[in-house]
N, C-alpha and C positions, 0 to 999 in steps of 0.2 A: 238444433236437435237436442237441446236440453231435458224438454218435455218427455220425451219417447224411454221408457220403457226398456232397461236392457234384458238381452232374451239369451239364455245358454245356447250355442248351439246343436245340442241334441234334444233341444227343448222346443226349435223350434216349429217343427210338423207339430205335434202336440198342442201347443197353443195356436198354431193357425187353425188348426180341425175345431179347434174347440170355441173360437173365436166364430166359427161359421155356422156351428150348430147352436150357437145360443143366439145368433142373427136369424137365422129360416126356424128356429124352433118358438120365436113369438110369433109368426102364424097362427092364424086359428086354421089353416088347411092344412099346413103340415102337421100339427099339434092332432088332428082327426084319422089325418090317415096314418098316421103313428102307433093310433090308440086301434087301429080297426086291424084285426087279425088280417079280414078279408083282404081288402084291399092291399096289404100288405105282402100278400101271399100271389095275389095277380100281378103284381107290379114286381116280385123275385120270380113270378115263372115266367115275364115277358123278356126281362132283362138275361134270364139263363137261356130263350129261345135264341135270343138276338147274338146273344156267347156262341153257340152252336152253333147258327146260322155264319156268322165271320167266320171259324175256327173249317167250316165245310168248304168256304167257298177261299179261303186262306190253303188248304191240302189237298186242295183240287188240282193241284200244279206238280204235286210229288208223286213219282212214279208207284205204282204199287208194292214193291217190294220195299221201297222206303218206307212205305206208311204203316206195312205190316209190322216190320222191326222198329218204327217209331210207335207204334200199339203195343209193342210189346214191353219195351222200357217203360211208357207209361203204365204199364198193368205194373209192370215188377214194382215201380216206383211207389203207386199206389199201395199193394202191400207191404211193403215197408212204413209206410205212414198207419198202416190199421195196425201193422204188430205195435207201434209203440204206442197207440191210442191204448191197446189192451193190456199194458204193460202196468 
């Protein structure tokens, strides 16, 4: 194991991400649909349907007073996240 590369270990997510996208980014299909808004934009609204779709069929099991008061934390939590965006 001479050969290999020592890696920090909070380095290494970082280098394996980066080590993947310069492997699919010499594609010439990934390299297109990268460059194309469109496609880029159907492919983040399929992926957000399919979030939704899990996340429906994932709180289909929790009674409804649970899901209200779990809507509700989510809402507070959310504003919390815009106040410090605006900050």
């Amino acid at each position: 194991m001479p050969d290999q590369e020592k890696i920090e270990p909070g380095k290494f997510a970082d280098t394996a991400a980066q080590k993947i996208l310069d492997l699919t980014e010499k594609t010439r299909a990934v390299r297109k649909i990268r460059n194309s808004q469109i496609l880029t934009a159907i492919f983040g609204t399929i992926g957000f349907a399919m979030f939704i779709s899990g996340m429906n069929q994932l709180l289909t099991s929790i009674p409804p007073l649970m899901s209200l008061v779990f809507g509700t934390v989510l809402m507070i939590i959310a504003g919390v996240f815009i106040q410090k965006l605006t900050k």
